[in-house]
C-alpha positions as CSV (number, residue, x, y, z in Angstrom):
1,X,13.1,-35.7,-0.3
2,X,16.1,-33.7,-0.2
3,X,17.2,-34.2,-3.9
4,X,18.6,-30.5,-5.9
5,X,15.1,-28.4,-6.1
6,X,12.6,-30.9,-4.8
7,X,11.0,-28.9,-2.7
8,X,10.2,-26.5,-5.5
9,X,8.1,-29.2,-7.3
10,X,4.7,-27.5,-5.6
11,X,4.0,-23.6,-5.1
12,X,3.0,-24.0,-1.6
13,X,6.3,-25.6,-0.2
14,X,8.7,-22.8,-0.9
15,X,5.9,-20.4,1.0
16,X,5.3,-22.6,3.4
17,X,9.0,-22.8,4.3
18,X,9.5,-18.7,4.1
19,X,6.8,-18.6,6.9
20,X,8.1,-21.2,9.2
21,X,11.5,-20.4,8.7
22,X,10.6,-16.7,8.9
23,X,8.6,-17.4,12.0
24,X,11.5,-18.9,13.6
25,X,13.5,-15.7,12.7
26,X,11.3,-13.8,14.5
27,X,11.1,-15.7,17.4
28,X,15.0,-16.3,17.7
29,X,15.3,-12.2,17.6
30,X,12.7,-11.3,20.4
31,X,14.3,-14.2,22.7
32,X,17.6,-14.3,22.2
33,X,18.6,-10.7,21.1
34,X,15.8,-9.1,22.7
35,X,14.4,-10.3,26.0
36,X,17.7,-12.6,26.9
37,X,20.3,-10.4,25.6
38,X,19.5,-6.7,25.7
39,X,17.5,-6.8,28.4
40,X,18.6,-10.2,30.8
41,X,14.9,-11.1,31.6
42,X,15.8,-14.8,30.6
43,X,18.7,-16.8,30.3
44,X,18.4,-19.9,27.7
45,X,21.0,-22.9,28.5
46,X,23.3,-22.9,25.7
47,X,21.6,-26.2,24.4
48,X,18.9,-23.6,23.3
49,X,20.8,-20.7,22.6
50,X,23.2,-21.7,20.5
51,X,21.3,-23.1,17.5
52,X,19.5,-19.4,18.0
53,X,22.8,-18.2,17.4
54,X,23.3,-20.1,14.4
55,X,20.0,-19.2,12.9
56,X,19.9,-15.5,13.4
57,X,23.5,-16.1,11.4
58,X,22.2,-18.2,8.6
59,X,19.2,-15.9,7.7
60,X,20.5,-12.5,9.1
61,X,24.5,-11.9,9.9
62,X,22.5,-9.7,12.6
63,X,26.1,-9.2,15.2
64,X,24.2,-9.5,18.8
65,X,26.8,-7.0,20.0
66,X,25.7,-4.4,16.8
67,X,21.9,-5.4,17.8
68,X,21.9,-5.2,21.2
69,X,23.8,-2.0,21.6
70,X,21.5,-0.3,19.1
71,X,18.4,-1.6,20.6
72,X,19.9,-0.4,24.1
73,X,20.1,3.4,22.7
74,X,16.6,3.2,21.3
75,X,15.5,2.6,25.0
76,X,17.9,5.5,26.2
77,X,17.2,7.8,23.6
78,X,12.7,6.8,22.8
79,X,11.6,9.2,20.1
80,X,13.7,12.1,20.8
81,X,16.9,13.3,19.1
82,X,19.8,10.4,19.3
83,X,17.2,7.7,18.8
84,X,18.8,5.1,16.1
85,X,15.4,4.5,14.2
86,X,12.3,6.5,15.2
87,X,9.4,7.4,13.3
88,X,8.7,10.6,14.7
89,X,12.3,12.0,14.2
90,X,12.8,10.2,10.8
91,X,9.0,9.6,10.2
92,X,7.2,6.3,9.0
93,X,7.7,6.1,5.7
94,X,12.0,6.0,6.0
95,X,11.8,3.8,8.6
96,X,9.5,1.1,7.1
97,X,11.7,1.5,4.0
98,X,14.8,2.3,5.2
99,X,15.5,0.6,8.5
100,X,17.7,-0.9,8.4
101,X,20.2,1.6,7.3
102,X,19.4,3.8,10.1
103,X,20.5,0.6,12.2
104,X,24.2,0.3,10.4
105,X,24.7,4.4,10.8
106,X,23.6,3.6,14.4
107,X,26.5,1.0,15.3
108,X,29.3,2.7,13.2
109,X,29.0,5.6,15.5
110,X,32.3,5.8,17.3
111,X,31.8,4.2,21.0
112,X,28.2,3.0,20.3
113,X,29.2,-0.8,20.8
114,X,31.2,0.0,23.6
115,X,28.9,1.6,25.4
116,X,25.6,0.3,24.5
117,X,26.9,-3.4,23.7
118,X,28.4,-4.4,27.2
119,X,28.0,-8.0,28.1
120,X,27.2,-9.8,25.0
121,X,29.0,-12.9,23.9
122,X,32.1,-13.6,23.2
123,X,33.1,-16.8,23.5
124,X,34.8,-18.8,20.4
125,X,31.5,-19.3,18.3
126,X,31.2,-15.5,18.5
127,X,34.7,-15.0,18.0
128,X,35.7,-17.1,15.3
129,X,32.7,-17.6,13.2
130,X,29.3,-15.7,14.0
131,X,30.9,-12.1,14.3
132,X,34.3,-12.6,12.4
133,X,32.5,-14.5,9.4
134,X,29.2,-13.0,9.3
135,X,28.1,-13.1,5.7
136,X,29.7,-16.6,5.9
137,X,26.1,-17.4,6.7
138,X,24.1,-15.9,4.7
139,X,25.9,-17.1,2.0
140,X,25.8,-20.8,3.4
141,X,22.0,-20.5,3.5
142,X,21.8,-19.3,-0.2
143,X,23.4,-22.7,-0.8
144,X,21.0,-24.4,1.1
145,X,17.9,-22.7,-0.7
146,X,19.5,-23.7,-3.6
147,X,19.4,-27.4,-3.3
148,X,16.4,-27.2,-1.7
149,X,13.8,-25.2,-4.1
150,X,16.6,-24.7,-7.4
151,X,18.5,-22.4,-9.7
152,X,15.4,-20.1,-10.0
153,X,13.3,-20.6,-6.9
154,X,16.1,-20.8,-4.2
155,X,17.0,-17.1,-4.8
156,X,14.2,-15.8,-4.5
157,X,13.8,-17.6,-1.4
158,X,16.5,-16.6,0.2
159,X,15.8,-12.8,-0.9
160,X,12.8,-12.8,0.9
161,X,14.8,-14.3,3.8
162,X,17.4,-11.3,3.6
163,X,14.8,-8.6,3.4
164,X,13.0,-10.3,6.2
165,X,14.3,-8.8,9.4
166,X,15.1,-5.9,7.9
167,X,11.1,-5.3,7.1
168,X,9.9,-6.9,10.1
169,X,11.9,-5.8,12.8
170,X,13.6,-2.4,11.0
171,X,10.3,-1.5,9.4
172,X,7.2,-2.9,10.9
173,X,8.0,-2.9,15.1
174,X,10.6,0.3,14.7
175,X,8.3,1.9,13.0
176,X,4.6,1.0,13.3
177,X,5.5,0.3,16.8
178,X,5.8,4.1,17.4
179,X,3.4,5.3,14.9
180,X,-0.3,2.9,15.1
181,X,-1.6,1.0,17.8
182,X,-3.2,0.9,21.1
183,X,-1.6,2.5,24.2
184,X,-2.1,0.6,28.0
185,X,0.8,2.9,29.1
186,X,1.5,6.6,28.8
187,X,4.9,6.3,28.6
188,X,7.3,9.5,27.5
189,X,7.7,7.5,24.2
190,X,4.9,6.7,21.3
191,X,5.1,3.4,21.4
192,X,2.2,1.0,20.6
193,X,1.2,-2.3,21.2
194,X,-0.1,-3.3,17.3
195,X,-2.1,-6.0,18.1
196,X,-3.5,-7.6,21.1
197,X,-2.8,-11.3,19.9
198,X,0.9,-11.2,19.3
199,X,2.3,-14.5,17.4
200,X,3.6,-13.6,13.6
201,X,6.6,-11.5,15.2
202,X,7.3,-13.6,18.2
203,X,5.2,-11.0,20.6
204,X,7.0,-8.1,19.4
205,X,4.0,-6.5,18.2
206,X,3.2,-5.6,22.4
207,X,5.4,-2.9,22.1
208,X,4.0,-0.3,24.2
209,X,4.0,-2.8,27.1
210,X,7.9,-3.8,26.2
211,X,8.5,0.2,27.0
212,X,6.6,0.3,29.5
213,X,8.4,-2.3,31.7
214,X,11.9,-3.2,29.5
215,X,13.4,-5.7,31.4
216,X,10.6,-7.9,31.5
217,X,10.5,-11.7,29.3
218,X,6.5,-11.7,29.2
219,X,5.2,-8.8,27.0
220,X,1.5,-9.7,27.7
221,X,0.2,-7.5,30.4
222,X,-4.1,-7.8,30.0
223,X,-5.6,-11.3,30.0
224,X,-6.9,-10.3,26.4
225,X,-3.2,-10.5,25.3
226,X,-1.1,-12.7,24.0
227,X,2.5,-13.0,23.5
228,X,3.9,-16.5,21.8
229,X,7.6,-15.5,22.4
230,X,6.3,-15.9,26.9
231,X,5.2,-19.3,25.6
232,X,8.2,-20.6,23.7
233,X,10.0,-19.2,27.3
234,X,7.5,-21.1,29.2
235,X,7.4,-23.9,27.6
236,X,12.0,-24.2,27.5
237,X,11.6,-23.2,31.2
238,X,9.4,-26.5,31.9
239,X,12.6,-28.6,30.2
240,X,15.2,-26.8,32.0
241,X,16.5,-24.7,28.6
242,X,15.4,-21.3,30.0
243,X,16.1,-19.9,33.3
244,X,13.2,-16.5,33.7
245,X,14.8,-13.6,35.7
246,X,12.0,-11.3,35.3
247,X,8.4,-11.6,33.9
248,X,5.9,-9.0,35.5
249,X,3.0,-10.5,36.8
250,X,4.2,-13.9,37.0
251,X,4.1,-15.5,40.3
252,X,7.7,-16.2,41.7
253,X,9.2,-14.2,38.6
254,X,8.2,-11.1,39.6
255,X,10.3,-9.1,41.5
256,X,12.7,-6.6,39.5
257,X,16.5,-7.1,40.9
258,X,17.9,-4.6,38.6
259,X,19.7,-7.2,36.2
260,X,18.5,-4.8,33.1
261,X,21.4,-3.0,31.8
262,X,19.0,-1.4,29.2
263,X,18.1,0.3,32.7
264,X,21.3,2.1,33.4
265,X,21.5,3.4,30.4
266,X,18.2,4.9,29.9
267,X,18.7,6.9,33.3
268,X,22.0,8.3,32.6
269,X,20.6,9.6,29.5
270,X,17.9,11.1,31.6
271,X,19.7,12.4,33.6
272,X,22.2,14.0,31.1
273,X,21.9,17.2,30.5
274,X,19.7,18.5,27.1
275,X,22.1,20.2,24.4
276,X,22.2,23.3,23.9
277,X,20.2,24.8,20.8
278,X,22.3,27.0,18.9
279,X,21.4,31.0,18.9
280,X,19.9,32.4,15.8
281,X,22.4,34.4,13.2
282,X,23.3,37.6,14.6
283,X,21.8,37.4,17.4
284,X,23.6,38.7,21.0
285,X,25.5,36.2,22.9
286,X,24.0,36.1,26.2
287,X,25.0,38.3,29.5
């Protein structure tokens, strides 16, 4: 079963394996880096968080304090000037195709990570082999493609897995998350939720509802919607491996207690003053 390329001896394995293990991406982004992370509205016991971890470092080298502290100043920042990757500053078209470099610019900034990226691990793992040896990963799970699907198929196997986040996440919820979609609230940002029925990107596809309330772990807000990533939470919570701190509307999980971090930061940009524009060539300083 696991002899060098035997799972390249039929076409449907190696795409059955990019959508479960691209699935799995996904959902170990929204939960861990997303909901329990950036926004503390779950806490996963480490027996579940850890191989989330390891995952997110096989198929991305994502850095959760690089993630979270640019997904922090996308909240503080929505669609205006200083947002790390928004369609209507950039517009649609870069940030579908170009993401994820708007996301490296974003975290080189000088004191991004330490302001945005406060709290994150940093415990040996993160330390000593998922931030210090990041592209140890990735290159770890090209090996694995290629004893898995061979010389010619396990590339390309794990290209698609490298461009995966960096589409999904960078491109499709950065961008088309802003841009197309249905609105339940008028928030000061565009987001949009892009379908009702969220499961391909963990739930991430309720967008406008995620603005609309950060800090919650259940994205779902109308009884037509339906978020997979609240499931996966429910379902952990039921065998003690997550630990909900915040889902609106859910009985006993409802009250805010002001855990979000994302919070703070959102309302000392709002309250920060707007820069000044710059007076035309020429023209008379002011009295």
């Amino acid at each position: 079963m696991f002899e060098f390329g035997s799972w390249a001896s039929d076409w449907w394995k190696p795409l059955l394996f990019l959508v479960v293990a691209g699935h799995l991406t996904n959902v170990c982004v929204t939960l861990f880096l997303h909901r329990a992370q950036t926004h503390r509205g779950v806490k996963f016991h480490p027996i579940a968080e850890v191989p989330m971890r390891v995952w997110l470092w096989l198929t991305t080298a994502t850095k959760t304090k690089e993630w979270v502290a640019c997904h922090r100043k996308h909240h503080a920042f929505a669609d205006r000037e200083g947002d790390p990757h928004s369609p209507v500053v950039e517009g649609l078209r870069n940030i579908m195709l170009k993401g994820a470099l708007y996301y490296r610019d974003a975290v080189r900034q000088p004191g991004v990570l330490e302001k945005y990226g406060k709290g994150t691990p940093n415990d040996w793992l993160e330390r000593h082999l998922l931030d210090k040896r990041s592209t140890f990963g990735i290159l770890l799970m090209l090996a694995v493609d290629l004893w898995l699907f061979g010389w010619f198929v396990g590339p390309l196997v794990w290209a698609v897995q490298m461009v995966w986040i960096p589409f999904w996440a960078a491109g499709v919820i950065n961008g088309i998350g802003h841009a197309l979609g249905y609105r339940n609230y008028e928030v000061k940002d565009e987001s949009r939720n892009i379908t009702p029925i969220a499961i391909w990107l963990g739930g991430e596809e309720l967008h406008n509802n995620h603005h609309a309330d950060p800090h919650s772990a259940r994205f779902g807000h109308k009884w037509y919607e339906f978020d997979i990533g609240w499931a996966y939470i429910r379902l952990l919570s039921l065998v003690g491996l997550a630990q909900v701190k915040y889902a609106r509307g859910v009985e006993g999980h409802d009250r805010d207690r002001g855990e979000d971090p994302t919070a703070r930061v959102v309302a000392a940009a709002n309250a920060a003053p707007a820069p000044a524009l710059a007076a035309p060539a020429g023209a008379a300083p002011a009295a």
